[in-house]
C-alpha positions as CSV (number, residue, x, y, z in Angstrom):
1,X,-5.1,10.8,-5.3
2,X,-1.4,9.7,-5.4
3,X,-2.4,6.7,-2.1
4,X,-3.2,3.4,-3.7
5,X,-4.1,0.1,-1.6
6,X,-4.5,-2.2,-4.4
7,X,-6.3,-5.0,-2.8
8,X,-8.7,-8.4,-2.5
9,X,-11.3,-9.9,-0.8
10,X,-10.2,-12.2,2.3
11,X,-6.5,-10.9,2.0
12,X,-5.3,-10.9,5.5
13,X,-1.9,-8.1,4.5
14,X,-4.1,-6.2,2.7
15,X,-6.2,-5.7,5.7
16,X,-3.1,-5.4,7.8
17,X,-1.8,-2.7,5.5
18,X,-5.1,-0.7,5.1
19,X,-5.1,-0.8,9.3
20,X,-1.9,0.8,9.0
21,X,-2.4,3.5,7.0
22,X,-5.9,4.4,9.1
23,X,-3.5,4.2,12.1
24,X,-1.5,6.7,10.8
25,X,-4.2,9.0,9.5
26,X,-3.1,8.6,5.4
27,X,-6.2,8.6,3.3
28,X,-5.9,6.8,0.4
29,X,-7.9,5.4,-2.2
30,X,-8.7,1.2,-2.5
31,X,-8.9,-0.6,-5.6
32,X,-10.0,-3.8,-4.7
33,X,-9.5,-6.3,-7.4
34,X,-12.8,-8.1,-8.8
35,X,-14.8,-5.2,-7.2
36,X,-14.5,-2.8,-10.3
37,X,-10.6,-3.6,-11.2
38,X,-9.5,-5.9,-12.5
39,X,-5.7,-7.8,-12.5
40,X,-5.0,-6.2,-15.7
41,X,-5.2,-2.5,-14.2
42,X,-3.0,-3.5,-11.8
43,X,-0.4,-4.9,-13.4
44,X,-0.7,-2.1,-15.6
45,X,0.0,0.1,-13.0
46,X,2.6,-1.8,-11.0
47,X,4.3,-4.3,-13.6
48,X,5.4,-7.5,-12.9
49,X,3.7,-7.9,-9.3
50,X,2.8,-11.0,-8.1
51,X,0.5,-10.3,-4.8
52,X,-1.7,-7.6,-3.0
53,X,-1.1,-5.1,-1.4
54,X,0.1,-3.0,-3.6
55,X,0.7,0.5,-1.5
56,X,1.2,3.6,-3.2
57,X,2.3,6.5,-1.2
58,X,2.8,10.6,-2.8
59,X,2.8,7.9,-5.9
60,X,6.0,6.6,-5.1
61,X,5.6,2.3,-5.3
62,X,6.2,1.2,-1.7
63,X,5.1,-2.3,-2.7
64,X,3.8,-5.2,-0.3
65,X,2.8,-4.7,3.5
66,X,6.3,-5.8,4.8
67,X,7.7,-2.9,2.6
68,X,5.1,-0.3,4.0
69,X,6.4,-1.8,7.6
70,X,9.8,-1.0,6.8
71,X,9.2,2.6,5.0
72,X,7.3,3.8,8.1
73,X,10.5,2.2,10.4
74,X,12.3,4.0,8.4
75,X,10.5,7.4,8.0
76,X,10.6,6.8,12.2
77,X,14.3,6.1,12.4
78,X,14.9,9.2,10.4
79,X,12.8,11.5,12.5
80,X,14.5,10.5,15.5
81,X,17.9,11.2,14.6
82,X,16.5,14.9,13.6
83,X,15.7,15.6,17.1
């Protein structure tokens, strides 16, 4: 699957982000750290990160939950100039 949420337990974006992405009908696959990954995987994955979420979308890094707010503003912005 090319949609990541990394995540954590009792992480209020990453709730906020996962919300999102059931709002807008993206599936996408969690990887909750300490709930079979680990910090290591994810900084394998997405180097030099410092917090969760980490969103993946079409496994392009869209990074924290203000950065998948933007991308969808800007996904939005860009389909209304279109029509």
């Amino acid at each position: 699957m090319s949609n990541i949420v990394w995540s954590k337990m009792q992480c209020h974006f990453c709730d906020m982000a996962k919300r999102l992405l059931e709002q807008k009908e993206i599936v996408y696959e969690e990887r909750m750290i300490g709930e079979g990954w680990t910090t290591e995987q994810l900084l394998e994955a997405v180097p030099n990160v410092r917090t969760v979420p980490q969103i993946i979308l079409d496994g392009k890094l869209i990074g924290s939950y203000d950065n998948l707010v933007e991308h969808f503003k800007k996904i939005d912005k860009e389909k209304y100039a279109r029509d």
